[in-house]
N, C-alpha and C positions, 0 to 999 in steps of 0.2 A: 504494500500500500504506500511507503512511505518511498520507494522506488516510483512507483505510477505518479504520484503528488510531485518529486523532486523532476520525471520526463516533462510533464507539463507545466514545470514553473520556466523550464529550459524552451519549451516550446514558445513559450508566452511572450519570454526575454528577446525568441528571434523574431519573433510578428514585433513585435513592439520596434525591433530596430530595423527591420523589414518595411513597416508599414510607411507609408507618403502618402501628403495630400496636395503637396505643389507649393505650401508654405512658405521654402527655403528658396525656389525661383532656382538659377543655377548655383549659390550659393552654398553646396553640398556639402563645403569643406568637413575633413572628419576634424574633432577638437583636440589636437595631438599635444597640446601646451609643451614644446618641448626646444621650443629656437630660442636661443639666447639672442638679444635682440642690438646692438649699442646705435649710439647716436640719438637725435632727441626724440623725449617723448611726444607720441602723434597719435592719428588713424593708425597709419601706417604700420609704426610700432605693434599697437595691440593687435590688428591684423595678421601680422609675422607670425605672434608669439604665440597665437591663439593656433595658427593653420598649418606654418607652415613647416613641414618632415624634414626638415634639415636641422643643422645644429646649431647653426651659428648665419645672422644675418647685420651687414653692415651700413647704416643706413648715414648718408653722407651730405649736408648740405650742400653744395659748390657753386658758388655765385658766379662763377666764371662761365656757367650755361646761359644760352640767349632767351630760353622758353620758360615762364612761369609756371606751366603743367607740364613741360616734357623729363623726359628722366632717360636715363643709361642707365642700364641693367648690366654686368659684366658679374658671373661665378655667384657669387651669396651678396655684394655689394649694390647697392641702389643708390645713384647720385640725382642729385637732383636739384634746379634753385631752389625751390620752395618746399614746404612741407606739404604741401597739395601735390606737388611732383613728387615728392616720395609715397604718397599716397594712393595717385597710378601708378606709380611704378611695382607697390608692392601687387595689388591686384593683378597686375602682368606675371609679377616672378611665383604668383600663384597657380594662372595658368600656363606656367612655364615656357613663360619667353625670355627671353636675351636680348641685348642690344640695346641702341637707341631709338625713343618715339616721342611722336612731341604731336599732341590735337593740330587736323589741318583747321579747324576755325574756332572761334573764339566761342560763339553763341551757340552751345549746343542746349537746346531748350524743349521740355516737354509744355506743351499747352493743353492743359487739364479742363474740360469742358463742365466743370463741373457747379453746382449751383447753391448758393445758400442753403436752402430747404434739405440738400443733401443729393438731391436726384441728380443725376446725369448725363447730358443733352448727347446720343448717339452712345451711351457708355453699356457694357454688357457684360459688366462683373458685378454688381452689385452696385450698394450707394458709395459719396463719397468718403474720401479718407479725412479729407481737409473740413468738412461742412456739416451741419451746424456744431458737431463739436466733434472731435478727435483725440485718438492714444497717442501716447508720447513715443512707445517703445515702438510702433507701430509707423510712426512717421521718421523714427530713427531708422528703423531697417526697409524704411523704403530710398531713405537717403543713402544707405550705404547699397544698396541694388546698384543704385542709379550713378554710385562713384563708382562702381564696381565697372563698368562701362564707359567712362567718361562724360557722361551727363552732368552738367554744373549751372541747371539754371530751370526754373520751372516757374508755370504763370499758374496761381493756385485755383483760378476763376474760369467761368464761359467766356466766352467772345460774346456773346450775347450779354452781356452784365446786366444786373441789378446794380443801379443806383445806390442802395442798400452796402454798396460792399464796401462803400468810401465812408459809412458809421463810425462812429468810436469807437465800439466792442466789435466789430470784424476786422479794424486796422488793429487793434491790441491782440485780435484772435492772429492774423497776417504774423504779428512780430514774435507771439511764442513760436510758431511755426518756425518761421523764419534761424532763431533761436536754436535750433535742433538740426535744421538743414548745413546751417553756416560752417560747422567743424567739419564736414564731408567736401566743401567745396563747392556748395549749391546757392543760387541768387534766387530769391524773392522777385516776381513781376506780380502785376495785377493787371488784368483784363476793365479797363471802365467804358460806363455807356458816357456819352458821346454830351449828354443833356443830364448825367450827374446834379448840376448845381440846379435844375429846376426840378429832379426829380423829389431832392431831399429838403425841397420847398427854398431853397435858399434866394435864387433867383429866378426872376421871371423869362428868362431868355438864356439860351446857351450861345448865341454868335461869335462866333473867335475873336471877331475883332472889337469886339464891345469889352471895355475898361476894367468893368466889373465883372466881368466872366475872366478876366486874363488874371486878375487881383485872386477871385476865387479860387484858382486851381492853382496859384502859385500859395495860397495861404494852405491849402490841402496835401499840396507833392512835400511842402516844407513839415507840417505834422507828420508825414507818412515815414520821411527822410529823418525827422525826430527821434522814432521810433526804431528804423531799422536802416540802419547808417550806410550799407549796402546794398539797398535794393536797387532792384535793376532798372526799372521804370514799366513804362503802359504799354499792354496791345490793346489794338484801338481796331473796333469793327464799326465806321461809319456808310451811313446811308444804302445801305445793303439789307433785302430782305427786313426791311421797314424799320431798321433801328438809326433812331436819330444820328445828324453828322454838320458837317461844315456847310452842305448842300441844301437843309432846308432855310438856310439863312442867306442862298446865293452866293456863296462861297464856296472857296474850293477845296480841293484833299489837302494840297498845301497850306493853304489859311489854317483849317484844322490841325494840322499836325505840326506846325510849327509855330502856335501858341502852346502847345502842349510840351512841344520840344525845349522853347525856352525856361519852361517850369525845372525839368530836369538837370539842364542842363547844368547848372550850379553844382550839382551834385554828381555830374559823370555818371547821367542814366539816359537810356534811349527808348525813343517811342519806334515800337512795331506797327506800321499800320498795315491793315489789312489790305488786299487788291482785287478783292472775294463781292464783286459789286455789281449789281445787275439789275434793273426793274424797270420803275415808270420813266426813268428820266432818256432810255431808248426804247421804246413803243417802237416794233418791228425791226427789229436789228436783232442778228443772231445773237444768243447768248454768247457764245463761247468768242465773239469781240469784242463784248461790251466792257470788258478792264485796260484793251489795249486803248480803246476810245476816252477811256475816261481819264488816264492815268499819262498817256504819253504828253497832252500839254503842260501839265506839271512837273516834265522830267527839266530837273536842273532848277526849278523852284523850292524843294526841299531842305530844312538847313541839314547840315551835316550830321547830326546825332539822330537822323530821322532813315529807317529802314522799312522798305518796302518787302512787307510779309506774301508771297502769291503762293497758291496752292501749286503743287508741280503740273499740271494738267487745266484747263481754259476752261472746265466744264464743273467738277466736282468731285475728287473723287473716283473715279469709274475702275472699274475692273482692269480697261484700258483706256488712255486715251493718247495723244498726240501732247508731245511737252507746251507748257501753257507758253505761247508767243510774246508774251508780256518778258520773257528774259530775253528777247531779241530784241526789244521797244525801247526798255527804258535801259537807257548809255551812262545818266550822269548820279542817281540816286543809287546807293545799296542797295542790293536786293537777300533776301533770304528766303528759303523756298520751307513750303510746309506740305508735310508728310503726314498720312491719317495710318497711325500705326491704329487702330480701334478699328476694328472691318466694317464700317457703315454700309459701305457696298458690296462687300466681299463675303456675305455668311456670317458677317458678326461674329461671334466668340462661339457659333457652331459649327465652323465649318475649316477645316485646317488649311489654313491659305498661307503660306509661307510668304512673307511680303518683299522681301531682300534682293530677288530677280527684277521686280516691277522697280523697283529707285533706283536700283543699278543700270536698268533702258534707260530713264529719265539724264542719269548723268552721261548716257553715251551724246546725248543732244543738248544738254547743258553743261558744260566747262563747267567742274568744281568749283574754280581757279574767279570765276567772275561771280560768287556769293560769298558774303561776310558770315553769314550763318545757318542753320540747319533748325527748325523746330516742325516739332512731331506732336501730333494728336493724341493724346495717350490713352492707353486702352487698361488703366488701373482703376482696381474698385477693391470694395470690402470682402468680395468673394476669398477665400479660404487659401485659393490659389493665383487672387490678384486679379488678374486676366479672362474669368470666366472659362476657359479652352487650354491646357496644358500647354497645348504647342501654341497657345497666341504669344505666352512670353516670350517665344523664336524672339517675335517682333520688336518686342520692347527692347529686346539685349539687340537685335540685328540694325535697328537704330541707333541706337548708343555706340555700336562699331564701327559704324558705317559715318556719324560726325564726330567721330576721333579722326575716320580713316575714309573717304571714301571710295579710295581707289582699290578697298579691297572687296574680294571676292563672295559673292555669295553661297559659293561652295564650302569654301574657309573658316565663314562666321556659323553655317549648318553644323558643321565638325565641331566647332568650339562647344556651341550651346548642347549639341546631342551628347556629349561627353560629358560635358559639367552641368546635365541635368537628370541622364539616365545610366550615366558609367558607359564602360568601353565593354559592349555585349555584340555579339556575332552579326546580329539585326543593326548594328549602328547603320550598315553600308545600305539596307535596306528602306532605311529609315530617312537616309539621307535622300537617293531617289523619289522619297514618296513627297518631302519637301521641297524638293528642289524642280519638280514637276507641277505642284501642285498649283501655282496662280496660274499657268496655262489653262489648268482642267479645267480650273473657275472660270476662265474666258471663256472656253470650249462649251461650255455646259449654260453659262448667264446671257453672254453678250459674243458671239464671234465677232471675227470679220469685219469689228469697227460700228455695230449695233452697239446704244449705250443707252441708258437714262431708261430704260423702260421697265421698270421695277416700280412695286405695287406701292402706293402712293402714302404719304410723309413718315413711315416707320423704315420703307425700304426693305422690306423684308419678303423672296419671294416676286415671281414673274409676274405683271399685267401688262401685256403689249396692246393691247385695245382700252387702255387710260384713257380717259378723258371726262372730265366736270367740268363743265359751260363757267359756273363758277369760281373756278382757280386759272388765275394768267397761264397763257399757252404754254408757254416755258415752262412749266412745271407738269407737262401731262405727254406721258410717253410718246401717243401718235405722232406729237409733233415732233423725234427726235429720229425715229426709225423713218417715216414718210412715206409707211407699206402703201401701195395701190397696185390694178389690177397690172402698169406699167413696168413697176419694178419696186426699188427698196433703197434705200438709203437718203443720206441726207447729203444736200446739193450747197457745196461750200467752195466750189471752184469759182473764178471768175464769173464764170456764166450765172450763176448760184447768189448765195449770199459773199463771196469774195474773202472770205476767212482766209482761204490760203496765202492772200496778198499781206497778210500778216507776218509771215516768217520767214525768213532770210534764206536766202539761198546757198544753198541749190535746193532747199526743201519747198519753200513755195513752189516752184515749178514740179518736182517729184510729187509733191502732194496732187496737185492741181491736173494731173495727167493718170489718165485710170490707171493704164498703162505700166505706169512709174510708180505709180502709189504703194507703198509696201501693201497686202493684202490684208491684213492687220488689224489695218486702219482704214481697209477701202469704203465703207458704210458711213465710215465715218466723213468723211470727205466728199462722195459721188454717188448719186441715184442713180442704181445703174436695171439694169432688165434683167427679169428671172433669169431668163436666158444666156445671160453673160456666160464666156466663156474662161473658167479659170486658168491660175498656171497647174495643176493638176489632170484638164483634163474634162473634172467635170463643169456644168454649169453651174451659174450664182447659186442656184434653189438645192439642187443636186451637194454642194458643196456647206451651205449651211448646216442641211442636215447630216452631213457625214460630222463635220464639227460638233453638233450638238451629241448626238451618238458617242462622237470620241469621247469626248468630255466626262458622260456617265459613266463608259465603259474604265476612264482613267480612276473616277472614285471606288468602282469595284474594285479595281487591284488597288487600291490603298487599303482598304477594308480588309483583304484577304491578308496582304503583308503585316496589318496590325493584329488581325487574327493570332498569323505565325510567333509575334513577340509575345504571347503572354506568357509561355514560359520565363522569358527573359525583364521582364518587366513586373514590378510591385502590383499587387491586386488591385489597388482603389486607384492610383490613377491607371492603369490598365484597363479599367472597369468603366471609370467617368470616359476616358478618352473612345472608348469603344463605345457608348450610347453617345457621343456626339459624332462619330463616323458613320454610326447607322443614318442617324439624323440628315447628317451631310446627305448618302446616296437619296434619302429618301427626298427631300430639298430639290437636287439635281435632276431626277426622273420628273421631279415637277418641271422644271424648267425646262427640260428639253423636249416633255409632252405637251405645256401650253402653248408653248413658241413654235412651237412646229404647228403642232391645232391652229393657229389664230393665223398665220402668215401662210398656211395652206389655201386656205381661204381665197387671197391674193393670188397666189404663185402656180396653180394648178384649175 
């Protein structure tokens, strides 16, 4: 008996060390306390001493380096300027690299959609971390995630703000935050609405160029700056999707943003303003120019602390699209590009979309080289494992690698996080295919061939290609994005069309603008062309959709079967969770490729 009693306290001991819920993120480390650590105390240090299986580690300031985060790694030594650079540097000699590395941009920043009340605009892990109230220990190991990566700056609000967030008790709530991030290497931003000072009753008018609205928001950046000596400054979403801006007072992006800019500026903080802008003020102009239109007379009106935030893509988002032409426009203003690590479009947190192939196209047509900075959408909540979806953290960490680095590989960054999140098991090689394939399949199966936007309406969740409410502007209702009829399919953006191509620099204006030349990709996207088209494959446009659509599902069944194969090799509960959101997934995808196909039969046959 007392043999039977002592097997199952032994049994209990390995489930217990066996068991995972996603908690730790890749953060697995075993707790080996056994490196002797010298040089000063940091992160860095306690990180060493806590993780790392060596004996001995030497941690070295050297002022003689040019980069305030970059660090040299050489044997058990870590040099570095700053203690922020010993900082990466130890999280490096964690995942066992060498050498020198130094962040290619300054602003690597998550922007956290997230809302006083706690809820989450597009979030799909749960409620917020930050709002209405939050754990200490909770926001400490979210801050060391995200040093763990290179991440050193988060905006804790929506773009969308509440007025509400420039309070007393949320700017005090901002600075304990703030407070806990800071020793990790992370900046404090805030997201404000645009009409703050009449929201919160103070004044009757928000106009940039009016005395007392300029007095206002410098009396408020100066309390915020009070409180938290480093915060970074504002992203600014004006006159976009109905949120007040410089624009309802006849003013312009630049008016706005560079009253805003003077505020900070005392203090060596910058405004982010959005480029995310579209509605009444072009009545019948495609969407996807209307940021180039609005934004290139103000190029070179900007002051200099002022950054133009554009989505990577001229649409929103999509599965796929064409890089947004706005980084061919504007010459004289910063720009930094923003990433939706959160899947709004892509299956949300059900659906395993590896996102690191898709912003790696993006940088094939955007030079690194011409952005100051990098911020991402982030896809964190209360959920147990952050992320809602196991493998949505890929995202968050293949972000964070990718604005350290973003010349590197999306093969590379797979290997990292597969290892330092599930150990080195015979399925890794498996696993890493099933990633590294996986945004295609989401193409294949949502949107081929440059089809976008036609997703069931303001949740996004799921196919409706026959959208349309008399009620909501066109722009927001599928028919008008796809432009099925009995003729053909697509949307007509060439010269002859709405002229969108004359937006981008060549040779790709011309490439685009030529069916012909048009990568296939993107052909929907750019030209209405006849069922009948004849592909480079062989078959025709209709003939060809539906082999795409097909593919696509047929790519989630062998993910499904290869996740099958891991459960030997993989812990039960996320084995288990990750396997009811694969089922999910195929079941999602056969939807998609049986309404799309249903509804555009209709046309095409």
């Amino acid at each position: 008996m007392r043999r039977q009693m002592l097997m199952m306290l032994v049994l209990a001991m390995a489930t217990l060390t066996w068991a995972e819920d996603g908690s730790r993120l890749w953060l697995r480390y075993a707790e080996v306390n056994k490196a002797k650590v010298s040089g000063p105390a940091c992160i860095a240090a306690e990180e060493l001493r806590k993780y790392y299986d060596g004996e001995t580690v030497n941690l070295v300031i050297d002022p003689t380096l040019t980069n305030d985060e970059g660090y040299v790694i050489s044997g058990n030594t870590i040099k570095a300027k700053t203690e922020r650079g010993l900082m990466y540097g130890a999280y490096a000699l964690l995942r066992g690299e060498q050498g020198a590395s130094q962040p290619f941009y300054k602003l690597r920043i998550l922007n956290h959609w997230d809302n006083l009340n706690g809820s989450i605009e597009r979030g799909y892990a749960g409620r917020s971390i930050f709002w209405p109230t939050y754990n200490a220990q909770h926001i400490k190991d979210y801050a060391r995630a995200n040093a763990s990566i290179g991440i050193n700056g988060t905006v804790l609000n929506n773009v969308n703000a509440s007025p509400n967030q420039l309070n007393r008790k949320n700017l005090l709530q901002a600075k304990e935050i703030a407070d806990i991030l800071r020793p990790y290497g992370i900046k404090v931003y805030l997201s404000v609405n645009f009409a703050s000072p009449i929201g919160l009753g103070h004044l009757k008018t928000a106009d940039p160029l009016n005395a007392k609205v300029k007095r206002w928001w410098q009396q408020k950046t100066d309390e915020i700056y009070k409180l938290i000596p480093d915060f970074g400054g504002y992203l600014v979403k004006a006159n976009s999707e109905g949120q007040p801006g410089p624009g309802d007072y006849g003013r312009s992006h630049a008016d706005g943003a560079n009253m805003l800019a003077k505020c900070v500026a005392r203090h060596g903080g910058i405004i982010m303003w959005r480029s995310f802008v579209y509605g009444a003020n072009h009545k019948g102009e495609d969407r996807v120019k209307q940021a180039v239109s609005e934004f290139k007379p103000c190029d070179g009106k900007f002051d200099s602390n002022v950054i133009l935030q554009s989505k990577n893509g001229p649409l929103d988002f999509q599965p796929r699209e064409p890089y947004a032409p706005i980084f061919d426009n504007i010459k004289q203003t910063p720009q930094m590009a923003e990433l939706q690590i959160t899947q709004e479009y892509l299956g949300q947190s059900r659906h395993l979309v590896y996102l690191a192939p898709m912003w790696r196209e993006f940088f094939r047509y955007v030079a690194p080289e011409k952005l100051v900075g990098i911020a991402g959408v982030a896809n964190i909540g209360l959920d147990t494992n952050w992320c809602g979806h196991h493998f949505s953290q890929a995202n968050w960490f293949a972000f964070g690698r990718l604005a350290w680095n973003p010349s590197m590989e999306s093969e590379k960054i797979a290997k990292e996080w597969l290892t330092a999140t599930f150990g080195k098991t015979e399925m890794n090689d498996a696993l890493l295919s099933v990633m590294l394939r996986s945004r295609e399949a989401c193409v294949d199966y949502m949107m081929p061939l440059g089809l976008h936007h036609i997703f069931k309406f303001d949740h996004h969740y799921g196919p409706e290609p026959d959208g349309f409410i008399k009620s909501y502007p066109l722009e927001w209702c599928p028919v008008y994005y796809h432009q099925a009829d009995k003729q053909g399919i697509g949307f007509d953006r060439t010269h002859a069309g709405s002229d969108a191509t004359n937006q981008y620099r060549e040779p790709f204006c011309s490439l685009y603008d030529n069916p012909s030349t048009c990568p296939e990709n993107l052909l929907l996207w750019f030209h209405h062309l006849p069922w009948t088209y004849r592909m480079n494959s062989g078959r025709t446009l209709w003939e060809e959709m539906q082999y795409r659509y097909n593919r696509g599902v047929n790519e989630v069944e062998d993910f499904c079967k290869t996740w099958q194969s891991c459960k030997p090799y993989i812990d039960e509960q996320r084995w288990r969770e990750v396997d009811e959101r694969m089922q999910h997934q195929l079941q999602n995808a056969r939807e998609w490729r049986d309404v799309c196909i249903g509804y555009f039969k209709t046309f095409a046959e």
